[in-house]
PQR file of N, CA, C, O and H, with PARSE charges and radii, in Angstrom:
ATOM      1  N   UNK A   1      14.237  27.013 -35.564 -0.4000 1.5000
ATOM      2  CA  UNK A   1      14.863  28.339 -35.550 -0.0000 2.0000
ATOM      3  C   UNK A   1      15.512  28.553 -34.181  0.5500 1.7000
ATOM      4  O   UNK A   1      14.867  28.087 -33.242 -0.5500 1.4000
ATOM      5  N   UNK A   2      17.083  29.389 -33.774 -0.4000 1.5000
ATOM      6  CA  UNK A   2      17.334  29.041 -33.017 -0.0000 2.0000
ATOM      7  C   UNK A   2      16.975  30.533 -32.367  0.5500 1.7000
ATOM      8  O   UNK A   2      16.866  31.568 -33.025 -0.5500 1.4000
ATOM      9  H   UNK A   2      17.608  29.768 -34.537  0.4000 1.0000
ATOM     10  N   UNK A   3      16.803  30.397 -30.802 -0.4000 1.5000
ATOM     11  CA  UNK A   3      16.134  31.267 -29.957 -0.0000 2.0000
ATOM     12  C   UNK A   3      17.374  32.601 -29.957  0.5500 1.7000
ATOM     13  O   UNK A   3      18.498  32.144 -30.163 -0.5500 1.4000
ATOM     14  H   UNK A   3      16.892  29.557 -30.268  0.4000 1.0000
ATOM     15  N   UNK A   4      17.355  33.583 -29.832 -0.4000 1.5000
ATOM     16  CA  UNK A   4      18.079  34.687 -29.521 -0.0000 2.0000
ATOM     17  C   UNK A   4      17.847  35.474 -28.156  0.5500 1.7000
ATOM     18  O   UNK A   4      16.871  36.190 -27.928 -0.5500 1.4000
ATOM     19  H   UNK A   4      16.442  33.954 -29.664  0.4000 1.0000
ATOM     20  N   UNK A   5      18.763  35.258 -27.403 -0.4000 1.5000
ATOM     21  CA  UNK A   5      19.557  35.698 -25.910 -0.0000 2.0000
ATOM     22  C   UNK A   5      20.346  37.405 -25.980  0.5500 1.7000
ATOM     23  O   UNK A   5      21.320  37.609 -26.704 -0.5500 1.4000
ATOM     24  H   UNK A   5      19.556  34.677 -27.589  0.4000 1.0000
ATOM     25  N   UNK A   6      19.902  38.186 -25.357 -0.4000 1.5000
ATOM     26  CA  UNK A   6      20.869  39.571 -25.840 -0.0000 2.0000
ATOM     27  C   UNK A   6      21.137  39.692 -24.583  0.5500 1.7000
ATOM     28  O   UNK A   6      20.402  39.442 -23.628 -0.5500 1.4000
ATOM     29  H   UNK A   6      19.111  38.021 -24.769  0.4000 1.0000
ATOM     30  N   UNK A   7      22.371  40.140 -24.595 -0.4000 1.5000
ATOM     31  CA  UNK A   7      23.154  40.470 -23.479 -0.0000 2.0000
ATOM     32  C   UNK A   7      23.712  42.222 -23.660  0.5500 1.7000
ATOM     33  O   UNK A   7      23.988  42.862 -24.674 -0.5500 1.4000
ATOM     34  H   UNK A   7      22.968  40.344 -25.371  0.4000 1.0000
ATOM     35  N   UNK A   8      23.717  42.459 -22.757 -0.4000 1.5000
ATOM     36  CA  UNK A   8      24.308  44.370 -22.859 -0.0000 2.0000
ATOM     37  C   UNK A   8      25.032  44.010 -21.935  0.5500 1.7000
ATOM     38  O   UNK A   8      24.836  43.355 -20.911 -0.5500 1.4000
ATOM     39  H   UNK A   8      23.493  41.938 -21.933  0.4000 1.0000
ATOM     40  N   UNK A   9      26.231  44.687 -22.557 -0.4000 1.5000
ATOM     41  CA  UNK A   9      27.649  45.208 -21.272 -0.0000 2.0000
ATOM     42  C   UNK A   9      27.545  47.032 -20.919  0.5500 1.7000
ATOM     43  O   UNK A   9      28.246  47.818 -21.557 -0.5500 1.4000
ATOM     44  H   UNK A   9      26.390  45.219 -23.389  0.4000 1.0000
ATOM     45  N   UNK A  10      26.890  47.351 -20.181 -0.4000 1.5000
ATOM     46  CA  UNK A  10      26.641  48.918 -19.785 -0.0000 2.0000
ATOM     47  C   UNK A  10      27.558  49.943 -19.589  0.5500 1.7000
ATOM     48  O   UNK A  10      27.427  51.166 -19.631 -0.5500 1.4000
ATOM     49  H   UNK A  10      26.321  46.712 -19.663  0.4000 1.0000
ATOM     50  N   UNK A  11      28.986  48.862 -19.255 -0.4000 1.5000
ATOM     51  CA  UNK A  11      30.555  49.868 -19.235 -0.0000 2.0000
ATOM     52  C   UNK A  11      30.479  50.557 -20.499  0.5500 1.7000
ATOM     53  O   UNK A  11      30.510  51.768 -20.718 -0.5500 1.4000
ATOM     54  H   UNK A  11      29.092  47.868 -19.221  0.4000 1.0000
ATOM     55  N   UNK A  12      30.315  49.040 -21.740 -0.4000 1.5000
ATOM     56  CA  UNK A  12      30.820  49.634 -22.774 -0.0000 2.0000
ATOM     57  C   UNK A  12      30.213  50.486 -23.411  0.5500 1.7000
ATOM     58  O   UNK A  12      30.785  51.317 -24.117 -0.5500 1.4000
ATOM     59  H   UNK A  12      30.290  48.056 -21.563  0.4000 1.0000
ATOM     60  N   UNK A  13      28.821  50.404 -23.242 -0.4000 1.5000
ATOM     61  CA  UNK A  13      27.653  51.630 -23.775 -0.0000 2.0000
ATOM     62  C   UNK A  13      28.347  53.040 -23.730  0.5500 1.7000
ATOM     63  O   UNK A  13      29.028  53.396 -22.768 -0.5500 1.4000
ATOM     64  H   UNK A  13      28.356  49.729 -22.668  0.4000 1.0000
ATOM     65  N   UNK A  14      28.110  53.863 -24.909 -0.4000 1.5000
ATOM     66  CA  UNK A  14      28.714  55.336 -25.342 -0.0000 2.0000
ATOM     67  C   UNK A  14      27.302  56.056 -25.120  0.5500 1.7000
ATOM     68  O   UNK A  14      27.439  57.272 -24.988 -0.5500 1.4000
ATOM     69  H   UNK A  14      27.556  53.574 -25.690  0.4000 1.0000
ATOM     70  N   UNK A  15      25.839  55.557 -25.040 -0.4000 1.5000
ATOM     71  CA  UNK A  15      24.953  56.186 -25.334 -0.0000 2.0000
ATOM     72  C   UNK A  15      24.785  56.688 -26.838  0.5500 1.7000
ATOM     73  O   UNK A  15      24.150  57.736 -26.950 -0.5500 1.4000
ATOM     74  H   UNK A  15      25.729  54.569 -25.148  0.4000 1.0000
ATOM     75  N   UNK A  16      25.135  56.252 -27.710 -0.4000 1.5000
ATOM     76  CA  UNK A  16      25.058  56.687 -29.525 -0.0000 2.0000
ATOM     77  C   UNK A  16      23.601  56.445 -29.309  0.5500 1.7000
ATOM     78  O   UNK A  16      23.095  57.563 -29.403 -0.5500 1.4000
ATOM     79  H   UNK A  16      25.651  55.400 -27.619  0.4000 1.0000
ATOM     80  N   UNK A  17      22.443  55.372 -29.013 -0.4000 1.5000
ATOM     81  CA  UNK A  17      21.498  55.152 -29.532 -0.0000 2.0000
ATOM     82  C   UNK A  17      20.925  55.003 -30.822  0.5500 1.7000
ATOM     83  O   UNK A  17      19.824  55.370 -31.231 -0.5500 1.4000
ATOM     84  H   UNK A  17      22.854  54.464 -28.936  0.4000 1.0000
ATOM     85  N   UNK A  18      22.305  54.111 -31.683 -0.4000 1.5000
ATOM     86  CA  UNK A  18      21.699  53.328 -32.679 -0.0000 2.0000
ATOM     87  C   UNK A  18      20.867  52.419 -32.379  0.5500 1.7000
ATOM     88  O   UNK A  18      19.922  52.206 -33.139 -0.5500 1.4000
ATOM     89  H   UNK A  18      23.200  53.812 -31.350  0.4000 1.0000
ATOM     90  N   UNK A  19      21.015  51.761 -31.332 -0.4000 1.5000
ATOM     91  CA  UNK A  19      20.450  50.405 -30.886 -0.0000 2.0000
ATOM     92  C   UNK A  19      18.743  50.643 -31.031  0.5500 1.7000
ATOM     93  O   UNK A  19      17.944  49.833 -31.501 -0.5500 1.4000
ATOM     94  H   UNK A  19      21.782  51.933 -30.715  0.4000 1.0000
ATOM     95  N   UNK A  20      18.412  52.153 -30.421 -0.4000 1.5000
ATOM     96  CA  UNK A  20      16.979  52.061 -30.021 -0.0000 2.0000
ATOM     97  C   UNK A  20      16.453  52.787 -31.190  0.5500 1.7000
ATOM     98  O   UNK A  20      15.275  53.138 -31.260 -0.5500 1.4000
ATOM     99  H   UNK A  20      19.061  52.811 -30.039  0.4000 1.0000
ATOM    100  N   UNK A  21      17.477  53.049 -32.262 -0.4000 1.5000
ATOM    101  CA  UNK A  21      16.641  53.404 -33.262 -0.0000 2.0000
ATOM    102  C   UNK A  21      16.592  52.276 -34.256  0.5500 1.7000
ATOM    103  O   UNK A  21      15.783  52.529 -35.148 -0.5500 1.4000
ATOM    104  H   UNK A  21      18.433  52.764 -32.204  0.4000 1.0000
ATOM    105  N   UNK A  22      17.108  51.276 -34.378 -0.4000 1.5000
ATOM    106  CA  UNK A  22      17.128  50.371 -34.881 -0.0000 2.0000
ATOM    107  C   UNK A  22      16.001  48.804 -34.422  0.5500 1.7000
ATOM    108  O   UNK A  22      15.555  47.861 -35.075 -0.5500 1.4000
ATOM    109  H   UNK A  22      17.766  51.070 -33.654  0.4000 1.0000
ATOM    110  N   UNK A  23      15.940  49.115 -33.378 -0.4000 1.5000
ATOM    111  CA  UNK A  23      15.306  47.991 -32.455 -0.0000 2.0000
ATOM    112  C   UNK A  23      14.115  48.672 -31.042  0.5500 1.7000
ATOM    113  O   UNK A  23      13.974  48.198 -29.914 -0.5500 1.4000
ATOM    114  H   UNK A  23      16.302  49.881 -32.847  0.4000 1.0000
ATOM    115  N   UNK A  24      13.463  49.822 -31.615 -0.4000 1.5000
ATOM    116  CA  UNK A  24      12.971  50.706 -30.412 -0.0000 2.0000
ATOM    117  C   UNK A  24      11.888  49.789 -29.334  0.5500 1.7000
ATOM    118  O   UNK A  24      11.409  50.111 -28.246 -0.5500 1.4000
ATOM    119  H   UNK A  24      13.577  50.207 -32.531  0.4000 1.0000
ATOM    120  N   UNK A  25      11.747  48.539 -30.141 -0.4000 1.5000
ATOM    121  CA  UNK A  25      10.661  47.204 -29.109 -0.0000 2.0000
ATOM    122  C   UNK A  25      11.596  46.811 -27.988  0.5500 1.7000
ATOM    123  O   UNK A  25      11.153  46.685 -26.847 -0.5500 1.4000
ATOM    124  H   UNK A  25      12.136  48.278 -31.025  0.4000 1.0000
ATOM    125  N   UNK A  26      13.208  46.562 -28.342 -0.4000 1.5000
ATOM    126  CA  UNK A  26      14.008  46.130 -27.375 -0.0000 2.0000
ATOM    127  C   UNK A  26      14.803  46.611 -26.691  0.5500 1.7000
ATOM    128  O   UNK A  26      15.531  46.025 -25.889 -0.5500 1.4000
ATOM    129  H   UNK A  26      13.568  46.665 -29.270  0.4000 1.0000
ATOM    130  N   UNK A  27      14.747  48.064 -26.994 -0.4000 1.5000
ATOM    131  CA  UNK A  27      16.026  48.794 -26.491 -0.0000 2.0000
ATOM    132  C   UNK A  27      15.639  49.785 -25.836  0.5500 1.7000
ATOM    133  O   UNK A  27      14.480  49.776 -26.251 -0.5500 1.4000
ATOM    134  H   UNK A  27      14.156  48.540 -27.645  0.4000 1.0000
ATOM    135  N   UNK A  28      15.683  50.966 -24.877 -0.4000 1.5000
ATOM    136  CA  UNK A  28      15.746  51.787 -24.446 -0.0000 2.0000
ATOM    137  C   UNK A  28      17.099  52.452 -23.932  0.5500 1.7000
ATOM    138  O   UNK A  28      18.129  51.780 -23.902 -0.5500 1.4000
ATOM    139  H   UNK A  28      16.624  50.974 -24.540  0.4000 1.0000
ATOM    140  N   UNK A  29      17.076  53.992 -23.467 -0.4000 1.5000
ATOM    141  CA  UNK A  29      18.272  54.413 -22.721 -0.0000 2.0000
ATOM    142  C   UNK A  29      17.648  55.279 -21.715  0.5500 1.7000
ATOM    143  O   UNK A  29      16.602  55.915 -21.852 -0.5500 1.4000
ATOM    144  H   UNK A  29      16.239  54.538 -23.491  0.4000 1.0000
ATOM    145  N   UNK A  30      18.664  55.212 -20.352 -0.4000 1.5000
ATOM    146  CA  UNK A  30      18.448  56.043 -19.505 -0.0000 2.0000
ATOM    147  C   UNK A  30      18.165  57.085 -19.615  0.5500 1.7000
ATOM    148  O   UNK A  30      18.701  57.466 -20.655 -0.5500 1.4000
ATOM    149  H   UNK A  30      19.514  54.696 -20.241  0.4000 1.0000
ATOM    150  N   UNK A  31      17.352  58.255 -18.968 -0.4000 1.5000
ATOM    151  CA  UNK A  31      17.275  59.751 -19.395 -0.0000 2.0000
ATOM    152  C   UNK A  31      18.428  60.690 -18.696  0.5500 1.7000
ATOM    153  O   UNK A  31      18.664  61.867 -18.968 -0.5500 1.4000
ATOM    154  H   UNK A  31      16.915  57.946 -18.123  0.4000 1.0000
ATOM    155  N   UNK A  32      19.109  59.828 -17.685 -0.4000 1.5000
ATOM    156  CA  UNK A  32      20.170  60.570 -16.858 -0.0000 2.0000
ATOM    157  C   UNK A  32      21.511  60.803 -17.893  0.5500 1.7000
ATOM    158  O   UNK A  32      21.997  61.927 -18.022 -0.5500 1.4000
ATOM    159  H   UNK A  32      18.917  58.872 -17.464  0.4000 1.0000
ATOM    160  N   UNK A  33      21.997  59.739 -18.540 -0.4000 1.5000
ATOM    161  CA  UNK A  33      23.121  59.565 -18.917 -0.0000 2.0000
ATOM    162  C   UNK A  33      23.024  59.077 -21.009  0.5500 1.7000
ATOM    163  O   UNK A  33      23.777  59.370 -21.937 -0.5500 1.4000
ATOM    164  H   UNK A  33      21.603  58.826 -18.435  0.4000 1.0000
ATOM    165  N   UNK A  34      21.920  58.380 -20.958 -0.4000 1.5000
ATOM    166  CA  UNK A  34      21.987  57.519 -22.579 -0.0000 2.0000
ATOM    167  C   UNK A  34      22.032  56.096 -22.804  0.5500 1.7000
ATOM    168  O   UNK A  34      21.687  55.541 -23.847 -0.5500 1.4000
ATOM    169  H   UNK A  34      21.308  58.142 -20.203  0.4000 1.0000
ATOM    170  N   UNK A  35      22.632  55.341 -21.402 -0.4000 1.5000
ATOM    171  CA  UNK A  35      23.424  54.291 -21.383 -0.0000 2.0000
ATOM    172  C   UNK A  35      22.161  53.220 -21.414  0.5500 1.7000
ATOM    173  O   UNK A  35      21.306  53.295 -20.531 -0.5500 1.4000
ATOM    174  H   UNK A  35      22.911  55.792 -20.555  0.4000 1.0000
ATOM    175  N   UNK A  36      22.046  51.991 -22.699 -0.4000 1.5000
ATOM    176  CA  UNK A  36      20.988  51.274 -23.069 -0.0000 2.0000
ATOM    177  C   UNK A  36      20.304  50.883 -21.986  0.5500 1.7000
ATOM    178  O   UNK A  36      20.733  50.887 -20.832 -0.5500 1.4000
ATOM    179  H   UNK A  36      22.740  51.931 -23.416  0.4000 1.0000
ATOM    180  N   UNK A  37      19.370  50.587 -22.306 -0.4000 1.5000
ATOM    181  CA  UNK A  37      18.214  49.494 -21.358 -0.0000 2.0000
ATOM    182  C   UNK A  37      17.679  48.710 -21.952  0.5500 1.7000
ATOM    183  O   UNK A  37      16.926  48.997 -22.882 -0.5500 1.4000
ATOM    184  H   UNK A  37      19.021  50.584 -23.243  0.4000 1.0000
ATOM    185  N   UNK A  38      17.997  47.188 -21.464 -0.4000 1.5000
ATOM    186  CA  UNK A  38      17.083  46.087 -22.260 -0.0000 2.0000
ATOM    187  C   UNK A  38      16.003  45.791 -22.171  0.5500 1.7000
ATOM    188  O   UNK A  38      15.810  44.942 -21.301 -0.5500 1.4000
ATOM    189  H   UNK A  38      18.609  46.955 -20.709  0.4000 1.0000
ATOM    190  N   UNK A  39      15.001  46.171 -22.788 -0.4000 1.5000
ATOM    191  CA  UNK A  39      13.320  45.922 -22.561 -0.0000 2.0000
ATOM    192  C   UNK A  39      12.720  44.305 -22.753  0.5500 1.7000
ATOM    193  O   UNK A  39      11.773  43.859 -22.104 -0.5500 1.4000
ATOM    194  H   UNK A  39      15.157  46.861 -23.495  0.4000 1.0000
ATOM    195  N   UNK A  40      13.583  43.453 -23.914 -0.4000 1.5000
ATOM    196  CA  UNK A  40      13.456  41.945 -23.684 -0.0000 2.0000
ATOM    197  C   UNK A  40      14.645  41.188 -24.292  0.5500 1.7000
ATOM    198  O   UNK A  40      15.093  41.197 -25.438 -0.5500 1.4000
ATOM    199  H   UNK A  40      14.352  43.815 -24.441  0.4000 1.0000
ATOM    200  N   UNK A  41      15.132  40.341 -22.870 -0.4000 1.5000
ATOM    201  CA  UNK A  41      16.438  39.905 -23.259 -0.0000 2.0000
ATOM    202  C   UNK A  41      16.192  38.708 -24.318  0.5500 1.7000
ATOM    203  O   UNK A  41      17.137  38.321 -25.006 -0.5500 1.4000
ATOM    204  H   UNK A  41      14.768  40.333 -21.939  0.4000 1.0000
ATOM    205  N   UNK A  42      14.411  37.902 -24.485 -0.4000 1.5000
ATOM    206  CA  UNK A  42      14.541  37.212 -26.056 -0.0000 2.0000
ATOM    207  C   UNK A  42      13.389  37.462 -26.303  0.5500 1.7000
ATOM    208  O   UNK A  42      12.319  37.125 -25.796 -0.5500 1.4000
ATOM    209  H   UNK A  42      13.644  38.216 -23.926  0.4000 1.0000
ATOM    210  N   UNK A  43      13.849  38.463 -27.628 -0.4000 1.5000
ATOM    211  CA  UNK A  43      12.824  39.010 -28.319 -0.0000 2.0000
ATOM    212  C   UNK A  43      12.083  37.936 -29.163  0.5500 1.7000
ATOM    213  O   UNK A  43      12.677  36.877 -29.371 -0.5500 1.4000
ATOM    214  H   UNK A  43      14.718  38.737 -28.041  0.4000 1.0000
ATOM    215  N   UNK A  44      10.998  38.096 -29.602 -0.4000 1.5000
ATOM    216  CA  UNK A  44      10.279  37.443 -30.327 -0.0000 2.0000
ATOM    217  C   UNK A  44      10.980  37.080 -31.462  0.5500 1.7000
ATOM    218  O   UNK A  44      11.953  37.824 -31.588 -0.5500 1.4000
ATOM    219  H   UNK A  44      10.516  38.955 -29.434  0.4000 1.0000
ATOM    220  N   UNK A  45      10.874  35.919 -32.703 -0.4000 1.5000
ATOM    221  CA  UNK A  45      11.332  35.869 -33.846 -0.0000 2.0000
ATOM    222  C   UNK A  45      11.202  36.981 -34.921  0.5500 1.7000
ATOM    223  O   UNK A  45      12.185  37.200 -35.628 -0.5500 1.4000
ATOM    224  H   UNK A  45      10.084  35.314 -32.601  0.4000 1.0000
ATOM    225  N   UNK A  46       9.850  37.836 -35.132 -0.4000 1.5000
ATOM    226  CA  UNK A  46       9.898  39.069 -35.813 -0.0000 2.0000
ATOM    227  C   UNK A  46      10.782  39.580 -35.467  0.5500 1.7000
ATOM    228  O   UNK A  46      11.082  40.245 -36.458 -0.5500 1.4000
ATOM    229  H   UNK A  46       9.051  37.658 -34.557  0.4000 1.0000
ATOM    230  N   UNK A  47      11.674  39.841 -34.545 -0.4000 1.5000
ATOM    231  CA  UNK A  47      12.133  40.706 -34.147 -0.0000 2.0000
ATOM    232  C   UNK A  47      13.556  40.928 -34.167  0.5500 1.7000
ATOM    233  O   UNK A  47      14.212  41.930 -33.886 -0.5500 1.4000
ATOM    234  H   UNK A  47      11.431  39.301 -33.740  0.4000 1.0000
ATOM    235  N   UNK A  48      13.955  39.576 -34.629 -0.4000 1.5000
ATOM    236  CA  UNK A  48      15.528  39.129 -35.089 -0.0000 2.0000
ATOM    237  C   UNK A  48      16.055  40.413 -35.694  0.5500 1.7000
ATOM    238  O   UNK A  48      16.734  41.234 -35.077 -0.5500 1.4000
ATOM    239  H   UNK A  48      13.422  38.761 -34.858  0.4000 1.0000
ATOM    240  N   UNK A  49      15.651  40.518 -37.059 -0.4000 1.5000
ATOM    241  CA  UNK A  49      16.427  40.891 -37.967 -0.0000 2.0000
ATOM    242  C   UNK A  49      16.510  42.572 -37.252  0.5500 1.7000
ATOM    243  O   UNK A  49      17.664  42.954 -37.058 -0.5500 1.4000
ATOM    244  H   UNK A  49      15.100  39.851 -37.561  0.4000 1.0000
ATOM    245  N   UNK A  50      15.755  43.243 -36.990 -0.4000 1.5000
ATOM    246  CA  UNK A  50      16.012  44.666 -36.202 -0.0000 2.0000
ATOM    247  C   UNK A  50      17.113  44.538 -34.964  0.5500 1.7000
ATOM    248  O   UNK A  50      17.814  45.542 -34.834 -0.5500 1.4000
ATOM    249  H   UNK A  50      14.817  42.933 -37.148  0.4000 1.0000
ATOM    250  N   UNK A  51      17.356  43.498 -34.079 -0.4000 1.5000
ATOM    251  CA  UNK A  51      18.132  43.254 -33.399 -0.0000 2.0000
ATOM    252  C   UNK A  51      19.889  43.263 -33.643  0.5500 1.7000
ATOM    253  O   UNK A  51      20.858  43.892 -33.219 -0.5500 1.4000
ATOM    254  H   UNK A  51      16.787  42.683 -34.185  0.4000 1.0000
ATOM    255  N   UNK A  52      19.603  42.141 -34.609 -0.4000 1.5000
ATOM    256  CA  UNK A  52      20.709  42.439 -35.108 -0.0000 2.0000
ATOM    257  C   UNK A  52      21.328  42.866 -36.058  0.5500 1.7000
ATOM    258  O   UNK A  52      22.203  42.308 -36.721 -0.5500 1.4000
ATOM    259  H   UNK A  52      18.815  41.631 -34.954  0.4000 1.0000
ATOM    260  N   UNK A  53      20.902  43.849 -36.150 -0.4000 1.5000
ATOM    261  CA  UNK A  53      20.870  45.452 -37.323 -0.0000 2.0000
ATOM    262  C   UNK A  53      21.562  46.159 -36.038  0.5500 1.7000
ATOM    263  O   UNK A  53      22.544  46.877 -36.226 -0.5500 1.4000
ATOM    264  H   UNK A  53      20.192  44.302 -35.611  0.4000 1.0000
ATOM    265  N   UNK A  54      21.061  45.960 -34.761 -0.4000 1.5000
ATOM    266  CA  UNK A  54      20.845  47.070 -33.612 -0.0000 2.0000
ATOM    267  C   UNK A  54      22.329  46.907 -33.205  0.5500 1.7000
ATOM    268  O   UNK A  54      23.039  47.912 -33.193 -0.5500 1.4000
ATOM    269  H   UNK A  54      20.264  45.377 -34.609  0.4000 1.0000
ATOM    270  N   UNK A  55      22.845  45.686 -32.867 -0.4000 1.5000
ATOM    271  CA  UNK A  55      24.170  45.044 -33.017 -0.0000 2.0000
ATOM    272  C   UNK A  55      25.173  45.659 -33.584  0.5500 1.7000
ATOM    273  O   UNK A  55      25.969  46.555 -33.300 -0.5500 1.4000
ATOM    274  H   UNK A  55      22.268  44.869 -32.877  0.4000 1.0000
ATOM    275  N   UNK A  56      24.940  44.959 -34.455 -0.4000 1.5000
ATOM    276  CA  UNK A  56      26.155  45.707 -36.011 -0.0000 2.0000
ATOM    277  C   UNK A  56      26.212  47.692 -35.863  0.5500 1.7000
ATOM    278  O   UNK A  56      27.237  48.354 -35.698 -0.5500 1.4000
ATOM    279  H   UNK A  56      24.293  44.231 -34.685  0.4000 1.0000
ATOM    280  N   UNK A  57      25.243  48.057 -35.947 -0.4000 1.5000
ATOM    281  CA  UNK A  57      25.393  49.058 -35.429 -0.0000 2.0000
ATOM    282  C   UNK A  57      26.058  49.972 -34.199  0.5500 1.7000
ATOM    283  O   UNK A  57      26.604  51.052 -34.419 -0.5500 1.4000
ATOM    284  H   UNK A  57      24.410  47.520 -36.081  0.4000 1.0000
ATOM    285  N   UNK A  58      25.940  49.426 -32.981 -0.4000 1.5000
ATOM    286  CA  UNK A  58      26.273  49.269 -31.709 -0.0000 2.0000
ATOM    287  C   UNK A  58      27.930  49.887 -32.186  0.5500 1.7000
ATOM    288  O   UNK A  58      28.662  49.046 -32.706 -0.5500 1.4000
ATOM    289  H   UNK A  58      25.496  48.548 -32.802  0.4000 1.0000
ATOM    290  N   UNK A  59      28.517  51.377 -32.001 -0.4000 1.5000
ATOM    291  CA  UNK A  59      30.118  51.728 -32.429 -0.0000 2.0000
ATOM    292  C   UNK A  59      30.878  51.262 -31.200  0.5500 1.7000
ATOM    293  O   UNK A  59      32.093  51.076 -31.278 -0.5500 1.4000
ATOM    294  H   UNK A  59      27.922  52.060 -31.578  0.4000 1.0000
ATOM    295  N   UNK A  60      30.032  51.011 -29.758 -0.4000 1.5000
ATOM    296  CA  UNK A  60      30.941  50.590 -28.788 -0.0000 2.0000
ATOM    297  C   UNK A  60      31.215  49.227 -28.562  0.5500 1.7000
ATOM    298  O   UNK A  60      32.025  48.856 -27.712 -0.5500 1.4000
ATOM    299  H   UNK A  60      29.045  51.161 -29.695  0.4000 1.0000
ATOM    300  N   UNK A  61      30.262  48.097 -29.639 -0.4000 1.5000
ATOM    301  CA  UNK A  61      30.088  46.587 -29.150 -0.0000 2.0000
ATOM    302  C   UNK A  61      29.899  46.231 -28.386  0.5500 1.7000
ATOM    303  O   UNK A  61      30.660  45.355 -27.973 -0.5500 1.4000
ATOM    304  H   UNK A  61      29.604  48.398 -30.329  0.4000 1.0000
ATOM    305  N   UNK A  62      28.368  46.745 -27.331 -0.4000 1.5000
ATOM    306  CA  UNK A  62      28.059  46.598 -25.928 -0.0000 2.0000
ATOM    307  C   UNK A  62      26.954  45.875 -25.937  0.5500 1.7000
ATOM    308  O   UNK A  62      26.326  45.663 -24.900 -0.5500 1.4000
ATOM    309  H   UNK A  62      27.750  47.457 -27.667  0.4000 1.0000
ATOM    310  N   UNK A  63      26.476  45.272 -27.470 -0.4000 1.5000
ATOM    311  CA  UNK A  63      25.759  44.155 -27.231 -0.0000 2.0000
ATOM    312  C   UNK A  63      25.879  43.341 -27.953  0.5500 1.7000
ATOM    313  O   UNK A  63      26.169  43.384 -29.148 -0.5500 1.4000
ATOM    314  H   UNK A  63      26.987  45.445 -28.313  0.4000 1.0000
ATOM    315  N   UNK A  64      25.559  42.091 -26.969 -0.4000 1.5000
ATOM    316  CA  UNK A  64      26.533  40.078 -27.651 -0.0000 2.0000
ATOM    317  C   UNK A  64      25.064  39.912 -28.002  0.5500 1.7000
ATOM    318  O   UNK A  64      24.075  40.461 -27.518 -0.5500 1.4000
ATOM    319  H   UNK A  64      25.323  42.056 -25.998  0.4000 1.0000
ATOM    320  N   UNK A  65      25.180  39.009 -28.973 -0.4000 1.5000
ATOM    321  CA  UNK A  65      24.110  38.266 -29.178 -0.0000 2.0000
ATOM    322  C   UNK A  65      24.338  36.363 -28.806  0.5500 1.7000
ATOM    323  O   UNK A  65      25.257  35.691 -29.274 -0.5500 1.4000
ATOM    324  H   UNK A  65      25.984  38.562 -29.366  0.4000 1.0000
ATOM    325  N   UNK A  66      23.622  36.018 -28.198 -0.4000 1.5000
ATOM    326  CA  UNK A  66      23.521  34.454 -28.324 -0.0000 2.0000
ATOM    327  C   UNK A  66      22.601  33.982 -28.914  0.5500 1.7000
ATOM    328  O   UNK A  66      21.447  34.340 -28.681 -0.5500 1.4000
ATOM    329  H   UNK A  66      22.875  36.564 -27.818  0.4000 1.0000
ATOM    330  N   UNK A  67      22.853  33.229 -29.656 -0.4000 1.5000
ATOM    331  CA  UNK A  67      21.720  31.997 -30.638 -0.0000 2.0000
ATOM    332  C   UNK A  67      22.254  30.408 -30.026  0.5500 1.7000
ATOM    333  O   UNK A  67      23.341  29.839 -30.122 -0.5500 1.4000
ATOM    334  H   UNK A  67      23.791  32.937 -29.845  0.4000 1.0000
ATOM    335  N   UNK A  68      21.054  30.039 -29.418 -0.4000 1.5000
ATOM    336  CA  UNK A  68      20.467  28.632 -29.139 -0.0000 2.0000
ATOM    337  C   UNK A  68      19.681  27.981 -29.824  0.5500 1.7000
ATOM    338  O   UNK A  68      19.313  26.867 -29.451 -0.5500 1.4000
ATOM    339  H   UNK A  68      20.171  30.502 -29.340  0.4000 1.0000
TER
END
């Protein structure tokens, strides 16, 4: 199975917080502004499929996924 790498670009973050409702193990947001916080850049294998739910979701595309 190949490992999953998440990357956040923070420009592009809108603060929507689909991400952390979709993925609330990996995601957080600032309390100043909204703008994500990555809690683990490779999440466990359970944890795939909420990730990239969290992704697809994402309306600004401020997070890449890599698979190794």
């Amino acid at each position: 199975m190949p490992k999953l790498t998440i990357h956040i670009d923070q420009v592009k973050c809108v603060g929507a917080g689909s991400c952390v409702l979709a993925a609330p193990e990996v995601f957080d947001q600032r309390e100043e502004d909204g703008i994500v916080i990555l809690l683990m850049e490779n999440p466990p294998e359970h944890l795939t499929a909420s990730v990239k739910k969290a992704a697809r979701l994402c309306p600004a595309l401020a997070i890449i996924l890599e698979e190794k």
